[in-house]
Backbone as CSV, one residue per row, in Angstrom:
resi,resn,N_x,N_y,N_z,CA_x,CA_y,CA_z,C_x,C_y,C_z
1,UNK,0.841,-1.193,0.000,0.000,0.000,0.000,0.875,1.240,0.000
2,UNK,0.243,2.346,0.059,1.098,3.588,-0.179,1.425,4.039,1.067
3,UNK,0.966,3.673,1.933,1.451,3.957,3.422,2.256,3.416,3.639
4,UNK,2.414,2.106,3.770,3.643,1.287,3.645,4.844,1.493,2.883
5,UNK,4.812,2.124,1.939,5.365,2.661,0.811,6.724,3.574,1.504
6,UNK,5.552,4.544,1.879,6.120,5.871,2.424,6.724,5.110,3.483
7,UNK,6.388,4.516,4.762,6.963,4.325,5.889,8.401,3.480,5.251
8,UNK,9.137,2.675,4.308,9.614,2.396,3.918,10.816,3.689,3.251
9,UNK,10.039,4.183,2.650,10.919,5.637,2.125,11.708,5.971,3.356
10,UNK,10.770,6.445,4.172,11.149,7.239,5.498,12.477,6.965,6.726
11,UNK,11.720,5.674,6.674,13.014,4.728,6.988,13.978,4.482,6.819
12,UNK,14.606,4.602,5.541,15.384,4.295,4.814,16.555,5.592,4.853
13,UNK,15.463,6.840,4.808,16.206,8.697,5.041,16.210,8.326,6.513
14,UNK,16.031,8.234,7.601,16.663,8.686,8.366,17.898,7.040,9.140
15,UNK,17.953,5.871,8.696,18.963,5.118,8.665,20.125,5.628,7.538
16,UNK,19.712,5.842,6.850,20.652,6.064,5.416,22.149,6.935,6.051
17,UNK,23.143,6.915,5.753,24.093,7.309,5.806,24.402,8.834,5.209
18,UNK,25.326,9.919,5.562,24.946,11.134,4.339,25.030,10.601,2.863
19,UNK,24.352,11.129,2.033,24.787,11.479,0.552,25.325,12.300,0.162
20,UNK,26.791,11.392,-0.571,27.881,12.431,-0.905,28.322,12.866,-1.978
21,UNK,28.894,13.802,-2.971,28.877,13.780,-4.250,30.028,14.702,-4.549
22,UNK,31.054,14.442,-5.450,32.214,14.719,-5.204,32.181,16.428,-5.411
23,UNK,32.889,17.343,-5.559,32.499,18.839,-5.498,33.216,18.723,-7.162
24,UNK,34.788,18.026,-7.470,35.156,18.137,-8.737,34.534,17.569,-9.833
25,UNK,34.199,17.840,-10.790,33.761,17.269,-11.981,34.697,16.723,-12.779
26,UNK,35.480,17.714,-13.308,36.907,17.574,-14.098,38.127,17.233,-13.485
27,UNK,38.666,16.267,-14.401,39.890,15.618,-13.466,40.976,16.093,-13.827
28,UNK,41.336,17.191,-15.435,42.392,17.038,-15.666,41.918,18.495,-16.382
29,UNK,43.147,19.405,-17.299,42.805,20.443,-17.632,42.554,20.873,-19.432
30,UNK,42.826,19.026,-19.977,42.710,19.108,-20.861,41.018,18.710,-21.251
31,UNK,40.712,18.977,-22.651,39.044,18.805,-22.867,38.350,17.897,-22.994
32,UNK,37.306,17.632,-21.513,36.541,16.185,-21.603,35.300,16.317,-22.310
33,UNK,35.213,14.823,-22.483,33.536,14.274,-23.098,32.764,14.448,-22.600
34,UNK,31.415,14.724,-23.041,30.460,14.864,-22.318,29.191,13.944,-22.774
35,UNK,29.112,13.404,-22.143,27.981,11.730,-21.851,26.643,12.591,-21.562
36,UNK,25.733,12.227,-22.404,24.464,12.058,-21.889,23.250,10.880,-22.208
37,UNK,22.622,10.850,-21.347,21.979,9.496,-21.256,20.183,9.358,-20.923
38,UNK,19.907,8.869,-21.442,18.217,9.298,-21.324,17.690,7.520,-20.776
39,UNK,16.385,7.945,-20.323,15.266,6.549,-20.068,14.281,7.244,-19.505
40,UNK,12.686,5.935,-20.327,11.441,6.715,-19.895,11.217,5.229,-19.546
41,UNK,10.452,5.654,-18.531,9.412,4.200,-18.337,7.944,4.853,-17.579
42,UNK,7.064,3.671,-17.634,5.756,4.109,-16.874,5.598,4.878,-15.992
43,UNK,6.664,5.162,-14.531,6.760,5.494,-13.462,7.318,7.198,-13.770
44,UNK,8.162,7.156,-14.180,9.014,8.541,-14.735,9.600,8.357,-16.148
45,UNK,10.409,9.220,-16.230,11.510,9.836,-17.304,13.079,10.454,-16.558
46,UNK,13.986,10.230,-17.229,14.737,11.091,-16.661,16.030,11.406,-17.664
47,UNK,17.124,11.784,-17.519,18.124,12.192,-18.201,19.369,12.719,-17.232
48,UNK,20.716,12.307,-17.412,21.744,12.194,-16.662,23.151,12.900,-17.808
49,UNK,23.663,13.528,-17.315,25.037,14.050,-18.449,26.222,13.894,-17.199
50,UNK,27.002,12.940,-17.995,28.381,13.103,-17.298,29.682,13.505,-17.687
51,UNK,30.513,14.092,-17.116,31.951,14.233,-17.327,33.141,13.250,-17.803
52,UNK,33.930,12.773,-18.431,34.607,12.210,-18.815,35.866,12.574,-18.798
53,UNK,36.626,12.595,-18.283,37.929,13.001,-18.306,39.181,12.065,-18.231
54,UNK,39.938,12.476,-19.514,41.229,11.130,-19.978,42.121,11.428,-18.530
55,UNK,42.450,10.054,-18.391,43.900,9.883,-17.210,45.000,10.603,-17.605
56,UNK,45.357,11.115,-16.784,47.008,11.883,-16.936,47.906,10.492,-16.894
57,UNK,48.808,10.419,-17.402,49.389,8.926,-18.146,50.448,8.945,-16.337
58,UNK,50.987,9.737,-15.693,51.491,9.907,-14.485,50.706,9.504,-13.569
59,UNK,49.686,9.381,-13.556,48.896,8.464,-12.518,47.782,6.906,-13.274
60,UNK,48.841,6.375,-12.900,48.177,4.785,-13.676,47.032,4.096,-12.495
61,UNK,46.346,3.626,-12.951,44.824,3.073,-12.484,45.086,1.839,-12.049
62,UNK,44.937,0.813,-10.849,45.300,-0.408,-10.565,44.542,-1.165,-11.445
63,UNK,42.999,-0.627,-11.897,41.812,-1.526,-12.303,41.902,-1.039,-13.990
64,UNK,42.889,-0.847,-14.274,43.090,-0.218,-15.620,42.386,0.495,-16.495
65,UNK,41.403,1.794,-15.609,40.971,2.665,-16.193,41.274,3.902,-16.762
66,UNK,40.728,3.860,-17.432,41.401,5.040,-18.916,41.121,6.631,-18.231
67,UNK,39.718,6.581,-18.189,38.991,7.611,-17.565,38.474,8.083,-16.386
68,UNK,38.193,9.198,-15.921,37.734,9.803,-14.506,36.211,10.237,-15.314
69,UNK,35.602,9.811,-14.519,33.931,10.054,-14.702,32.819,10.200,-13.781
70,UNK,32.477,11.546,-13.505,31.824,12.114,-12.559,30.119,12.350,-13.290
71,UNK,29.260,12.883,-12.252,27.987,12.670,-12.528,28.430,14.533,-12.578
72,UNK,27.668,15.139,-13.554,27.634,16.764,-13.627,25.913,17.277,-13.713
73,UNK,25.734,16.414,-14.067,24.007,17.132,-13.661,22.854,15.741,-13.942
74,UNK,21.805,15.889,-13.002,20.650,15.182,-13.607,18.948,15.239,-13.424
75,UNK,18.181,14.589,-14.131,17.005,14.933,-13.636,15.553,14.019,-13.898
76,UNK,14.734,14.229,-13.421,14.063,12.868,-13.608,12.624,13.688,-12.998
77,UNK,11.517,13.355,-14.039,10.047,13.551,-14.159,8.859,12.603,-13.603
78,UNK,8.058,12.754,-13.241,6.874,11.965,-12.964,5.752,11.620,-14.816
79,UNK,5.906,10.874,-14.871,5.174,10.186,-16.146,3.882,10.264,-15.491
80,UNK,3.127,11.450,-16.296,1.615,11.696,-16.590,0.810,10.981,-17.583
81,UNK,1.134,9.625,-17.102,0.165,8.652,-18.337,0.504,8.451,-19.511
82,UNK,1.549,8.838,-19.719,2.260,8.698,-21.498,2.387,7.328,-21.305
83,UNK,2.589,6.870,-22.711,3.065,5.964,-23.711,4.688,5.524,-23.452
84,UNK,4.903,4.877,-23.235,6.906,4.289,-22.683,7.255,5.523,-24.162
85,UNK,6.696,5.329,-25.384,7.174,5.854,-26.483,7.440,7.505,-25.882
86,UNK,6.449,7.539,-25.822,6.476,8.961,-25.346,7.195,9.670,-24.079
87,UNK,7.060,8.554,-23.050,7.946,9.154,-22.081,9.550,8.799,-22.274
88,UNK,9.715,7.362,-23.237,11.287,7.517,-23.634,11.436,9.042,-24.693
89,UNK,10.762,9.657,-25.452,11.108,10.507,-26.157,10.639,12.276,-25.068
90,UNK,10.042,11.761,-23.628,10.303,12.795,-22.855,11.350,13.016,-22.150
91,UNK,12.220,12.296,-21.914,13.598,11.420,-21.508,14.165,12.100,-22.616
92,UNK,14.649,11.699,-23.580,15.122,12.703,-24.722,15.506,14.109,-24.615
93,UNK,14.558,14.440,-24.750,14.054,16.073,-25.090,14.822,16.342,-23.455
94,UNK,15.043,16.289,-22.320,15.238,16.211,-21.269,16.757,16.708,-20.973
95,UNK,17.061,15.235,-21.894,18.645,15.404,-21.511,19.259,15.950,-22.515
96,UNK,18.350,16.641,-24.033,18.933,17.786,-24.736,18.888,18.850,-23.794
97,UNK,18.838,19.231,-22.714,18.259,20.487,-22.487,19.440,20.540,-21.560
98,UNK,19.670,19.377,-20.863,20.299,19.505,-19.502,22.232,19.271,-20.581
99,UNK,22.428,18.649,-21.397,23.781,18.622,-22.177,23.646,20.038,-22.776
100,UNK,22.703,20.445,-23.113,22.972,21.760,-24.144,23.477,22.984,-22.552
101,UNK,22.855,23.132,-21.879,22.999,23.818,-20.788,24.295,23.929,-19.923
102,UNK,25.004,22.435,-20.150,26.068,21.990,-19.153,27.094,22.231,-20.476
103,UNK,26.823,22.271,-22.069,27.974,22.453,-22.886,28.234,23.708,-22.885
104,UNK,27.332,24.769,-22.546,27.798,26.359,-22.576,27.625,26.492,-20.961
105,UNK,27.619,26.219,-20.283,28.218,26.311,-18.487,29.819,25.758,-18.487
106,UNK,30.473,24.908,-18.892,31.475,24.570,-18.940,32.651,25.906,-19.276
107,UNK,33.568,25.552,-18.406,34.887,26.737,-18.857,35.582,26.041,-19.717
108,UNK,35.740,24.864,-19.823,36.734,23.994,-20.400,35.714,23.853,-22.091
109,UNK,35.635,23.533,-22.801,34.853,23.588,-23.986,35.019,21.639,-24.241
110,UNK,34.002,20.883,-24.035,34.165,20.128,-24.623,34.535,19.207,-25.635
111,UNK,35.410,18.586,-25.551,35.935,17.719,-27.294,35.009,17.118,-28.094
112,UNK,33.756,16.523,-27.312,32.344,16.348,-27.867,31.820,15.399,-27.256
113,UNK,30.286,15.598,-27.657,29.149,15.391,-27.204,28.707,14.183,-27.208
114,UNK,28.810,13.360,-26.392,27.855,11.399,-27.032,26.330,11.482,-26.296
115,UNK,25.452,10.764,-26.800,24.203,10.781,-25.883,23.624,9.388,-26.285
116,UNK,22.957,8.733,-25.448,22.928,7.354,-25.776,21.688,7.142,-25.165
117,UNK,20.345,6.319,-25.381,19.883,5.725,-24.925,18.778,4.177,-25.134
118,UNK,18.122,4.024,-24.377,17.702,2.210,-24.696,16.641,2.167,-25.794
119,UNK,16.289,3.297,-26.102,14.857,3.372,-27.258,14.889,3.713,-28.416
120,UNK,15.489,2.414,-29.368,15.703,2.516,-30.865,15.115,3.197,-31.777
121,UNK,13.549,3.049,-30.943,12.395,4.238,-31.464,12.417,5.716,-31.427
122,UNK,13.261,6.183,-30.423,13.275,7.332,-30.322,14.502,7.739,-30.871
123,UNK,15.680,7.158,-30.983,16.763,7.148,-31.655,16.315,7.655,-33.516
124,UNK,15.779,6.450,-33.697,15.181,6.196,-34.909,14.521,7.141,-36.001
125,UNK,13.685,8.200,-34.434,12.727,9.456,-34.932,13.827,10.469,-35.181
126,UNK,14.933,10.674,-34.553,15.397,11.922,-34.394,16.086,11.859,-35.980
127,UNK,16.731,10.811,-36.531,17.549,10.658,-37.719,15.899,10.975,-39.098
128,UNK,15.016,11.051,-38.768,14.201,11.079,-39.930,13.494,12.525,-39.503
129,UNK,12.718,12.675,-40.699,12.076,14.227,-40.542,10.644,14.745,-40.155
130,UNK,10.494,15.563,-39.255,9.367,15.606,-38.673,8.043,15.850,-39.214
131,UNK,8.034,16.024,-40.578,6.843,16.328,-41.538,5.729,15.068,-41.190
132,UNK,5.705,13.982,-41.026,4.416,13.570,-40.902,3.975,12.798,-39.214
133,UNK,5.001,13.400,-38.300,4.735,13.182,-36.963,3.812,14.346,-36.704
134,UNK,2.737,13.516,-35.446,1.964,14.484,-34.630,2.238,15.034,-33.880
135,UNK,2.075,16.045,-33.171,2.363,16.923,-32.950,3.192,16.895,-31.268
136,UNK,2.979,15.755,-30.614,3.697,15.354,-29.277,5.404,15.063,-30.054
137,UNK,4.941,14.140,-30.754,6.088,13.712,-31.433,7.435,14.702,-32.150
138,UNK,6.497,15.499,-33.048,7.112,16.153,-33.429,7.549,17.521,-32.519
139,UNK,6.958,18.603,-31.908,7.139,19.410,-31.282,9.011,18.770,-30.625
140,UNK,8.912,17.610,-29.822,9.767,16.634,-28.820,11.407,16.794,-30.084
141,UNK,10.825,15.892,-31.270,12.053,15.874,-31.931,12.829,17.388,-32.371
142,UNK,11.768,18.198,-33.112,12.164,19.426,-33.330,13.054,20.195,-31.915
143,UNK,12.193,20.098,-30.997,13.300,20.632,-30.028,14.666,20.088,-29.739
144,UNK,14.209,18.619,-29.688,15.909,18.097,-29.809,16.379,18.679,-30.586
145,UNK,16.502,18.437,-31.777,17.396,18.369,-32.955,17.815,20.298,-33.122
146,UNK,16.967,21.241,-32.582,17.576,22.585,-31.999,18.579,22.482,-30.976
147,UNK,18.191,22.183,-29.705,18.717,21.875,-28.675,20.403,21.439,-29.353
148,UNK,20.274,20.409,-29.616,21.592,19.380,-30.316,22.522,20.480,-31.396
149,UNK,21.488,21.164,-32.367,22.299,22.240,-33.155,23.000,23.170,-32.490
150,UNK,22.354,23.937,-31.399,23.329,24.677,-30.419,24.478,24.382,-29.903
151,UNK,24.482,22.823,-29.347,25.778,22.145,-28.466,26.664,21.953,-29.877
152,UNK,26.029,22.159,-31.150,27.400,22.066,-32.055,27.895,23.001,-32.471
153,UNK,27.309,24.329,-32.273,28.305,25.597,-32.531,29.045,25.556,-31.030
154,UNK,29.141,25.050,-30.091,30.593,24.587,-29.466,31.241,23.187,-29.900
155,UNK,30.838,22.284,-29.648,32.129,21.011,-29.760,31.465,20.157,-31.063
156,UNK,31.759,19.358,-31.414,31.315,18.014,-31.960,30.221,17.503,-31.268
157,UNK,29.168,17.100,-32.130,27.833,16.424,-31.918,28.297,14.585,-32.395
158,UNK,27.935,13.538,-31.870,27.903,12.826,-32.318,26.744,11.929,-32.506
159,UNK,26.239,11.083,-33.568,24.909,11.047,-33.905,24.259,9.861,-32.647
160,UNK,22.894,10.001,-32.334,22.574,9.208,-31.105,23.120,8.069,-30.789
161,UNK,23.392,7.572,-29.896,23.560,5.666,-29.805,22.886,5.069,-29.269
162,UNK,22.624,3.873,-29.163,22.083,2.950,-28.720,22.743,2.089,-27.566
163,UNK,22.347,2.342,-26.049,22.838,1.661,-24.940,21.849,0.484,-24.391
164,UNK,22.368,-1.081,-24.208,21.794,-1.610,-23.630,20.523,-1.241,-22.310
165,UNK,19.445,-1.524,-21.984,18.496,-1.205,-21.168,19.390,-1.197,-19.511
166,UNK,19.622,-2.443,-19.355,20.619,-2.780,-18.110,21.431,-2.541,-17.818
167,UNK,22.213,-1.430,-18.653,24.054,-0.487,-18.464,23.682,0.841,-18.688
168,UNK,22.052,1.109,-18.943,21.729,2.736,-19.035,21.508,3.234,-17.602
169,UNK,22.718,4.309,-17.523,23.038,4.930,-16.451,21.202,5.384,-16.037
170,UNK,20.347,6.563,-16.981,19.332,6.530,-16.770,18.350,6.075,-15.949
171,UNK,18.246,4.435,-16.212,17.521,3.614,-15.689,16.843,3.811,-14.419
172,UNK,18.137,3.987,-13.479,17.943,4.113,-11.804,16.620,4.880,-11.557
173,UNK,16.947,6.068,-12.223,15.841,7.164,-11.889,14.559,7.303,-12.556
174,UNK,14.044,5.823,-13.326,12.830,5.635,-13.376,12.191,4.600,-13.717
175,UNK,12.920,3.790,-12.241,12.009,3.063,-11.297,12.183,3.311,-9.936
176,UNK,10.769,2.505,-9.566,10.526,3.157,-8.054,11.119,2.143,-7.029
177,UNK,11.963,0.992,-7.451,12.701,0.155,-6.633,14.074,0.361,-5.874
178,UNK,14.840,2.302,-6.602,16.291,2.755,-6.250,16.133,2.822,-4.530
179,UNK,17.223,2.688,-3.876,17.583,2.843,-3.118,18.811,4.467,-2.990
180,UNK,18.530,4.355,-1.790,19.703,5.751,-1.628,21.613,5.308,-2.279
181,UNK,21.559,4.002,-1.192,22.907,3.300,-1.855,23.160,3.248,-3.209
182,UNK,22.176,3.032,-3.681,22.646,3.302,-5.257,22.860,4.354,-6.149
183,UNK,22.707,5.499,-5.540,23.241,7.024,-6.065,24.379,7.435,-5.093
184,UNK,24.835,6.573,-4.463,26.164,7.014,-3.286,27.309,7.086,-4.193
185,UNK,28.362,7.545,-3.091,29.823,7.491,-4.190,30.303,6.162,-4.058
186,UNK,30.972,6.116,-5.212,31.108,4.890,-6.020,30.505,3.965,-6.369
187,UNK,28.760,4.554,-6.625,28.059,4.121,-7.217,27.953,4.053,-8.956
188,UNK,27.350,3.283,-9.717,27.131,2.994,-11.055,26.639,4.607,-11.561
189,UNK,25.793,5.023,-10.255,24.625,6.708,-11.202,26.218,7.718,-10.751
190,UNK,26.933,7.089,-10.023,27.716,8.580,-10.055,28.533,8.206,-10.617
191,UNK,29.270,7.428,-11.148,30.510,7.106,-12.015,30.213,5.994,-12.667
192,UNK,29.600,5.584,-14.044,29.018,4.630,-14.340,30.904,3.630,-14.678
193,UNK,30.764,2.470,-14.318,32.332,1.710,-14.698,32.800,1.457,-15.762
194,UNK,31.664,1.300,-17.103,31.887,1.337,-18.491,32.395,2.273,-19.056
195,UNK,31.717,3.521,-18.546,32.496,5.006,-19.321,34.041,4.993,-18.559
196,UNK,34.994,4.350,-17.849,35.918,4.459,-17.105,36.994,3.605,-18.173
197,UNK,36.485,3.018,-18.758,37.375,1.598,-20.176,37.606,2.594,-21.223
198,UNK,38.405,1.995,-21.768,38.785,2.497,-23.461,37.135,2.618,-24.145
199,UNK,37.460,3.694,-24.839,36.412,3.705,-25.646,35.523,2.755,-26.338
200,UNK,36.887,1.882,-27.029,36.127,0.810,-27.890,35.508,-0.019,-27.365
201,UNK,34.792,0.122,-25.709,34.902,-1.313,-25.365,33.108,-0.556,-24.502
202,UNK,33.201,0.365,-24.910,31.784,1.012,-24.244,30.654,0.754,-24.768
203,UNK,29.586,-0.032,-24.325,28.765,-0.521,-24.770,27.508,0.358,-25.968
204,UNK,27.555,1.063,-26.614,26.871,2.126,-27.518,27.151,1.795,-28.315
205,UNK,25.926,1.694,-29.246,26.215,1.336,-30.994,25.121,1.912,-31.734
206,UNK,25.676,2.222,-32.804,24.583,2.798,-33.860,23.726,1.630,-34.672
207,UNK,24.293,0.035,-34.634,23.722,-1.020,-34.928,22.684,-1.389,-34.306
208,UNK,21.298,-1.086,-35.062,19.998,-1.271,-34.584,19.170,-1.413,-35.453
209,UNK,18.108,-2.336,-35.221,16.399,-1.853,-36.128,16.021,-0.314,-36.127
210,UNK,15.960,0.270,-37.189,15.470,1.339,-37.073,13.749,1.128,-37.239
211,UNK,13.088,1.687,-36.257,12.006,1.114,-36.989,10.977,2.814,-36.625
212,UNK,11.479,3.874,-36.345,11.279,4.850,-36.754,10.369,5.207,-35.527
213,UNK,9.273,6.730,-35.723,7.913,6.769,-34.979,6.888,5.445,-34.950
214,UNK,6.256,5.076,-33.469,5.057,4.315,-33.515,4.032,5.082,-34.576
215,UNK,3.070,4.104,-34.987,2.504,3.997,-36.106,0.900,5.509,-35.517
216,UNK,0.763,5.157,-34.382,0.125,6.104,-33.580,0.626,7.220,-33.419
217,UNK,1.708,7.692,-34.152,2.137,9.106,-33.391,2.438,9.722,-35.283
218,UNK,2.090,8.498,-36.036,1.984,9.704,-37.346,0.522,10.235,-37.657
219,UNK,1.080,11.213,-38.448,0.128,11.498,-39.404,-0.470,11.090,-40.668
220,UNK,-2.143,10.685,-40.974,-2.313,10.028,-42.145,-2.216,10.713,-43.440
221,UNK,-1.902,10.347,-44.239,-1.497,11.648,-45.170,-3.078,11.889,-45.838
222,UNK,-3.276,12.971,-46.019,-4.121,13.579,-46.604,-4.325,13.442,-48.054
223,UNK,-5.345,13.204,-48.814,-5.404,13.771,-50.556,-6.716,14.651,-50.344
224,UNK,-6.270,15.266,-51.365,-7.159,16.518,-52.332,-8.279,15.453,-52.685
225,UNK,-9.643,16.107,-52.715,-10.769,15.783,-52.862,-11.567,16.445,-54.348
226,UNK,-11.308,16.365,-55.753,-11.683,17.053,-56.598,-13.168,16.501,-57.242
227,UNK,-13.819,17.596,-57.795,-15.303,17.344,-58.352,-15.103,17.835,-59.612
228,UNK,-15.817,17.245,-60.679,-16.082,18.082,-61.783,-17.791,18.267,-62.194
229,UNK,-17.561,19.388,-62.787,-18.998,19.682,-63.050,-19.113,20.250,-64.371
230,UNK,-19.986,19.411,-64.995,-20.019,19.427,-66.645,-21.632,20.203,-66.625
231,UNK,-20.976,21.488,-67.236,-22.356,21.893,-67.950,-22.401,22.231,-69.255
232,UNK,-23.624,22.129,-69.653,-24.507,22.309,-70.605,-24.544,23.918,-71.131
């Protein structure tokens, strides 16, 4: 029940230990990546952008990581009855807003931009053109694909990817099963361990079904209706 719910929440804040979160973002003074990461589900939406920063070759990693990777901003919505479609493409639109924001807040200028997330569908929409999406749909992509044009008159844009459901940093923050421990330091939401490996080995790929907008979120195309009238 929801009482139970809460008394569970409650519990949990005042056993819980502080929550801590490092004050540095950037590890080094040369120009990091900037990660962003989206997920919608029934419960919420949310969107996460992180820092990336290459190892100074003078301090070697026991666990042989390449990178320093901090959490720099995030955020996460209550799902008003949408469609997963829709709240993965509110998730989207989300974490254009929060990368475009954090690429011109930055002193350091980013080397460029990755954004990744689990919904091939929404991936799918942004690469095609908004002429026969309705108007949730479209309004959502159009703003991305602004949003995204801005962060490229600073750094490199790179085109969406595709992250497994179960390694999307995202995830945590929309379902209602997270715990506090799992946004602590040296947690997965504050330093995910994949972005910490060589590049090549980071789970994101542009290899997918594209299978575009749900069939519900286009528009039917219209024809012209002509009469003729023969007179006498």
């Amino acid at each position: 029940s929801a009482r139970e719910w809460w008394i569970d929440v409650l519990t949990e804040a005042i056993k819980a230990e502080m929550l801590k979160f490092p004050r540095r973002a950037t590890h080094s003074s040369a120009s990091p990546l900037l990660l962003g990461f989206w997920d919608g589900a029934f419960p919420a939406f949310s969107a996460c952008v992180y820092v990336v920063s290459e190892l100074e070759i003078s301090e070697p990693d026991l666990d042989g990581d390449k990178f320093d990777v901090n959490l720099l901003c995030a955020n996460a919505k209550v799902n008003k009855s949408q469609t997963i479609p829709k709240s993965e493409l509110s998730g989207a639109t989300l974490m254009s807003r929060l990368v475009k924001s954090s690429a011109r807040a930055m002193e350091v200028k980013p080397s460029a931009v990755i954004c990744a997330g689990d919904s091939t569908c929404v991936i799918a929409s942004i690469d095609v053109s908004v002429t026969r999406m309705k108007p949730f749909f479209h309004n959502r992509i159009s703003e991305i694909k602004e949003n995204m044009g801005e962060v490229k008159k600073i750094c490199p844009v790179e085109d969406f990817h595709f992250i497994p459901g179960v390694l999307n940093p995202a995830d945590i923050a929309t379902r209602d099963t997270g715990k506090l421990e799992d946004i602590g330091m040296g947690s997965e939401w504050q330093s995910p361990s994949f972005l910490r490996k060589a590049r090549e080995s980071w789970p994101l790929t542009r290899d997918f079904v594209k299978d575009g907008p749900p069939a519900e979120e286009l528009r039917t195309k219209a024809f012209g209706v002509f009469s003729t009238v023969q007179t006498c």
